[in-house]
Backbone as a printed PyTorch tensor [residue, N CA C, xyz], in Angstrom:
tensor([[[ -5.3930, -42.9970,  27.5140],
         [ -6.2950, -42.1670,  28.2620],
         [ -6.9270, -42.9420,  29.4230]],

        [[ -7.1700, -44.1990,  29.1790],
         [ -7.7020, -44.9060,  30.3040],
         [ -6.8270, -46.1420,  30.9660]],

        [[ -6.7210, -46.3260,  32.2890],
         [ -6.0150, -46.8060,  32.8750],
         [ -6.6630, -48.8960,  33.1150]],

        [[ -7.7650, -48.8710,  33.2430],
         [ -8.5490, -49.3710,  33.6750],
         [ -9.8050, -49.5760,  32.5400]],

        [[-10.6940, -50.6310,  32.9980],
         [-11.4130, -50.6360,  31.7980],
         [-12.6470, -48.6570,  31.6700]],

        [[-13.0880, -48.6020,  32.9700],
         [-13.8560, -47.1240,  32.9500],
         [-12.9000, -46.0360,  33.8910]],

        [[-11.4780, -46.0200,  34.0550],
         [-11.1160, -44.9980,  34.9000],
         [ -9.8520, -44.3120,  34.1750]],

        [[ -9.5850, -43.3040,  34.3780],
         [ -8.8120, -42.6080,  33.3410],
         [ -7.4650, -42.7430,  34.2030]],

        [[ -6.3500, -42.7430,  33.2780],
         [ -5.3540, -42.7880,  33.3460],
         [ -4.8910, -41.7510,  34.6830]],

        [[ -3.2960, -42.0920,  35.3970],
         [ -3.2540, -40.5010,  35.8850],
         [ -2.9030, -39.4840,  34.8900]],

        [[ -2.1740, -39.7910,  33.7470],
         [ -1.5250, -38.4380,  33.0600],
         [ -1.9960, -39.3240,  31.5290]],

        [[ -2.1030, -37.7520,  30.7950],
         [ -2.0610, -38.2330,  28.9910],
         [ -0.8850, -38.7140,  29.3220]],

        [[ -0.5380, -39.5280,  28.0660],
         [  0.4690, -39.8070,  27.4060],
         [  1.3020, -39.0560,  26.6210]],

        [[ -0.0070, -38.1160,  25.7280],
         [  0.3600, -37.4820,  24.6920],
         [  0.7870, -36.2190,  24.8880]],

        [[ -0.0290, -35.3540,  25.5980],
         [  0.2620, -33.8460,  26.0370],
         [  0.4940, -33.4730,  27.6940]],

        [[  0.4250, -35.1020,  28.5960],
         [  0.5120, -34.8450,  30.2110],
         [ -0.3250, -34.2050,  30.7780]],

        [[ -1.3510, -33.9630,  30.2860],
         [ -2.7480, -33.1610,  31.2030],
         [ -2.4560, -34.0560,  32.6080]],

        [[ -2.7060, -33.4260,  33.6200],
         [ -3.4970, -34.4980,  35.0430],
         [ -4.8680, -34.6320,  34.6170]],

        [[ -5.1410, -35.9870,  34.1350],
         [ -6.6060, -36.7580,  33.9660],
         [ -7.3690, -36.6820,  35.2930]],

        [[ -6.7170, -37.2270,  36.2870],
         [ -6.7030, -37.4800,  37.5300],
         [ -7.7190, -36.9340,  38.1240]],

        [[ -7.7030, -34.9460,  37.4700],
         [ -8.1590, -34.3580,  38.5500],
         [ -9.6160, -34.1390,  37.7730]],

        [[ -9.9870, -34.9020,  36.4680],
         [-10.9860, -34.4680,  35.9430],
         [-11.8040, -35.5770,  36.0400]],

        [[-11.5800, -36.5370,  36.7130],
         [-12.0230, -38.1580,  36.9170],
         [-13.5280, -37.5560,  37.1900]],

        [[-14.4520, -38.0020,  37.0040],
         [-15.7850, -37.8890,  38.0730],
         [-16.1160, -38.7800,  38.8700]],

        [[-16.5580, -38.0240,  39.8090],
         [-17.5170, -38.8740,  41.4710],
         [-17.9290, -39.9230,  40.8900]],

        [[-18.3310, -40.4580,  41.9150],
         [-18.9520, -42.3920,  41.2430],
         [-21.0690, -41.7650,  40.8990]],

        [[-21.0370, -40.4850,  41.6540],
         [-22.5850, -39.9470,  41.7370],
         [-22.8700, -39.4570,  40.6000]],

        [[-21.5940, -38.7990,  40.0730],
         [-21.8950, -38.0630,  38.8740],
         [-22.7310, -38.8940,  37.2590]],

        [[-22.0180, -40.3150,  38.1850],
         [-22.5870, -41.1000,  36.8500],
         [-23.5300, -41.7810,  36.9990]],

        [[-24.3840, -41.8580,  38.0110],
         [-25.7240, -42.5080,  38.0950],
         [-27.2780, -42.1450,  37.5140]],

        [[-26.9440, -40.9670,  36.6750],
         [-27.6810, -40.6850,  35.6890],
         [-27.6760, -41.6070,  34.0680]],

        [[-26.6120, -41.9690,  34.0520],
         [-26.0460, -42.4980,  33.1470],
         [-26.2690, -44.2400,  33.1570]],

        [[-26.3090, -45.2290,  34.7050],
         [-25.9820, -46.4980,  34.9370],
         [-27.5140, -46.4900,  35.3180]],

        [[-27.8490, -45.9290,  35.7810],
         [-29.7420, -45.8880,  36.3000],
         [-30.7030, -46.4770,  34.7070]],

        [[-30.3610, -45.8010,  33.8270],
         [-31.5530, -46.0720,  32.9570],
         [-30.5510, -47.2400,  32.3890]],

        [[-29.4270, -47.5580,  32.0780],
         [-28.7870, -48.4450,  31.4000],
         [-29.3320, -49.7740,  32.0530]],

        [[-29.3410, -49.6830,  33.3750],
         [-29.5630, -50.8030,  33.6650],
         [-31.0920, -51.5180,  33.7400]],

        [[-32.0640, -50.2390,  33.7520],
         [-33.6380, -50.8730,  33.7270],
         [-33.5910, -51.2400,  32.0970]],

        [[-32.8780, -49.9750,  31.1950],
         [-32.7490, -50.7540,  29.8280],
         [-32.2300, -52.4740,  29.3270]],

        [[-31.1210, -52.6320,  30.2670],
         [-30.5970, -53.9430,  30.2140],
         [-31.5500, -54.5510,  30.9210]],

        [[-31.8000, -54.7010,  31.9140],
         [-33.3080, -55.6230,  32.4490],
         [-34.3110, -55.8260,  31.6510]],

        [[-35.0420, -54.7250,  31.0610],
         [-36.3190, -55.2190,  29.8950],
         [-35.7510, -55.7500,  29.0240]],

        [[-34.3390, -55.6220,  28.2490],
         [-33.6790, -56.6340,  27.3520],
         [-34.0380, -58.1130,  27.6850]],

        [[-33.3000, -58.0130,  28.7590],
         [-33.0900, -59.4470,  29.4820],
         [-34.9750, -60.2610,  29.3700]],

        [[-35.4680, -58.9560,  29.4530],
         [-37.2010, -59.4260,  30.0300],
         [-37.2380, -60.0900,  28.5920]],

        [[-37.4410, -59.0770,  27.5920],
         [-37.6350, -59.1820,  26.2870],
         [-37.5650, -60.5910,  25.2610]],

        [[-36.0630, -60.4310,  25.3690],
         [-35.3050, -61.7320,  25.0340],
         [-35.8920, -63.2150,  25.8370]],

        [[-36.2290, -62.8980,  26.7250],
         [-36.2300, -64.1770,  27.3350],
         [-38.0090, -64.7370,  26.9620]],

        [[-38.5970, -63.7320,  26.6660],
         [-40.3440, -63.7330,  26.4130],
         [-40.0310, -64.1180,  24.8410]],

        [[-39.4130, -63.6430,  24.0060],
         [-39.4200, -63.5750,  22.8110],
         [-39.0630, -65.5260,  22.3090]],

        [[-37.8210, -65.6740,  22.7680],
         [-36.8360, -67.2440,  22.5600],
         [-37.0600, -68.5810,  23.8150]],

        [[-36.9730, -67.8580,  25.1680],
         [-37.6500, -68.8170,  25.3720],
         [-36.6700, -69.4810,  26.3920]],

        [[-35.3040, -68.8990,  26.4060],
         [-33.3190, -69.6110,  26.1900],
         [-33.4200, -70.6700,  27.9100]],

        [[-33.1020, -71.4890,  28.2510],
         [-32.6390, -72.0540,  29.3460],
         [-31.6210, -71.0820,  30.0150]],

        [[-32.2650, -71.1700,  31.7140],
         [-31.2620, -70.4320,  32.3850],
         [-29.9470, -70.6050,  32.2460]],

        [[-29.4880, -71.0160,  32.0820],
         [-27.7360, -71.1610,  31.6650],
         [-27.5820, -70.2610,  30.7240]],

        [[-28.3980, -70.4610,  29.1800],
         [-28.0820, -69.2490,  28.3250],
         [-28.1670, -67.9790,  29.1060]],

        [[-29.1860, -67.8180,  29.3540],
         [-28.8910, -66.4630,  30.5250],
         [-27.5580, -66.0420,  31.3160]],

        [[-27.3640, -67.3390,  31.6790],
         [-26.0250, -67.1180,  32.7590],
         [-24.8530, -66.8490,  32.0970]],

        [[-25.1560, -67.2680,  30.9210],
         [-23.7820, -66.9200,  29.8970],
         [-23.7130, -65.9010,  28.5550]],

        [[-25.0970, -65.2990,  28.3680],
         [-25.0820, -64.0420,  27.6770],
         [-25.1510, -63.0720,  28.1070]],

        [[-25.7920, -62.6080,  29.2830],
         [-25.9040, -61.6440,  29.7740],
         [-24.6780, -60.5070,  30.6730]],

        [[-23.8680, -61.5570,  31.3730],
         [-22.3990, -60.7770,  32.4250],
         [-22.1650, -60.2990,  31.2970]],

        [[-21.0640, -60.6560,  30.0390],
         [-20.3790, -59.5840,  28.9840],
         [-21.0670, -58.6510,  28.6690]],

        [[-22.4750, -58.7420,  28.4570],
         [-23.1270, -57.8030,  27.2670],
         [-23.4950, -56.4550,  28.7200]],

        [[-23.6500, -57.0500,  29.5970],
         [-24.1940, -55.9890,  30.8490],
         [-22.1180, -55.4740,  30.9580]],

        [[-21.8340, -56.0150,  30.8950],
         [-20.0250, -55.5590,  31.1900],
         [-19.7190, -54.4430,  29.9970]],

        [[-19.9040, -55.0020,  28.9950],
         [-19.4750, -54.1880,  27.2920],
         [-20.1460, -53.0560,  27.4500]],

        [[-21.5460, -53.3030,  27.7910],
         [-22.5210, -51.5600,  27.8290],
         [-21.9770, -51.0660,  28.3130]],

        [[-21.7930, -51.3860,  29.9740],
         [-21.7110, -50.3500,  31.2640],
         [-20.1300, -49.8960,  30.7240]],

        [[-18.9450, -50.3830,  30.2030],
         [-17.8230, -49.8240,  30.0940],
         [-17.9260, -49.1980,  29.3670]],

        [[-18.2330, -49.1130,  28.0110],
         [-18.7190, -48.4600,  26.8220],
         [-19.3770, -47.2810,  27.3040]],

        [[-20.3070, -47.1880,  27.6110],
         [-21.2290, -46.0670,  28.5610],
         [-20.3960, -45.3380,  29.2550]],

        [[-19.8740, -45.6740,  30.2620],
         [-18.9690, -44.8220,  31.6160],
         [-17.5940, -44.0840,  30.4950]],

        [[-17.1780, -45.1560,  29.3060],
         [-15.8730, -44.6680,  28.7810],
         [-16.3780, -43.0580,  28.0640]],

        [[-17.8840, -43.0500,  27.4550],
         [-18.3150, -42.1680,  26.5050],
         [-18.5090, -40.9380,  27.0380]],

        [[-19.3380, -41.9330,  28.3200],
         [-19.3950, -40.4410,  28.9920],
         [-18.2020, -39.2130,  30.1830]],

        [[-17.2970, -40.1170,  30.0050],
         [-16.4900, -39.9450,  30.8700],
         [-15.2940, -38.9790,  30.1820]],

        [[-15.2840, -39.2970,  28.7910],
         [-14.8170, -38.2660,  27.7930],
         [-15.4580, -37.3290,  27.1680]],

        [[-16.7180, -37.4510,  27.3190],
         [-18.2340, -36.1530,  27.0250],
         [-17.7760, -35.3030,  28.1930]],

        [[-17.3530, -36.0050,  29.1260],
         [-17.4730, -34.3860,  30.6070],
         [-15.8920, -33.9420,  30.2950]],

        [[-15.1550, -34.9240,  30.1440],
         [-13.6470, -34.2760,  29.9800],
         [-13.8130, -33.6050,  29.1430]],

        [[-13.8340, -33.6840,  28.0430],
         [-13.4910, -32.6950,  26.9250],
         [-14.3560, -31.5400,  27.1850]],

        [[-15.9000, -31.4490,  27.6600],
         [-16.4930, -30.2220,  28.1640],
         [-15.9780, -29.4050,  29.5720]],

        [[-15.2850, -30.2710,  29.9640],
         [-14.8090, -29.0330,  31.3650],
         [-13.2300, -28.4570,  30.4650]],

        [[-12.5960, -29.4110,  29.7560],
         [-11.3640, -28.8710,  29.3080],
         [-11.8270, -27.8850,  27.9840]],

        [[-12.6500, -27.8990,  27.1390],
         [-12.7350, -26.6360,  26.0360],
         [-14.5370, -25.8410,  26.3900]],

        [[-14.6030, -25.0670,  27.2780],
         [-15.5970, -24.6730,  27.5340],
         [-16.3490, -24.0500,  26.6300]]])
């Protein structure tokens, strides 16, 4: 279904739908990356008030875990709108 880590394939595999044409705008999802990311920032705030970590730990926990959300996120929601425009 997905081509890419957040972009959908052009065709199923399984039944050949065009994915393609159900992709969403990059706008459609800034409802979605807007709060993720002030959420990931007070993390970042959080964590760092709580432990205490040397900037380096920072530099090296944070890219994956901000990478894993945001793909995770865009993949969930990106099959929440597909499957609602395809079974109304």
């Amino acid at each position: 279904m997905f081509a890419a880590p957040a972009a959908f394939a052009p065709r199923c595999r399984g039944c050949g739908l065009d994915l393609a044409a159900y992709e969403p705008g990059p706008r459609a999802l800034y409802p979605v990356v807007l709060p993720l990311v002030v959420l990931l920032a007070l993390g970042a705030v959080r964590f760092d008030d709580a432990l205490h970590p040397p900037l380096w730990l920072h530099a090296l926990i944070w890219p994956p875990v901000v990478a894993l959300v945001m793909i995770g996120a865009l993949r969930l929601v990106k099959v929440t709108l597909l499957t609602r425009r395809i079974k109304p």
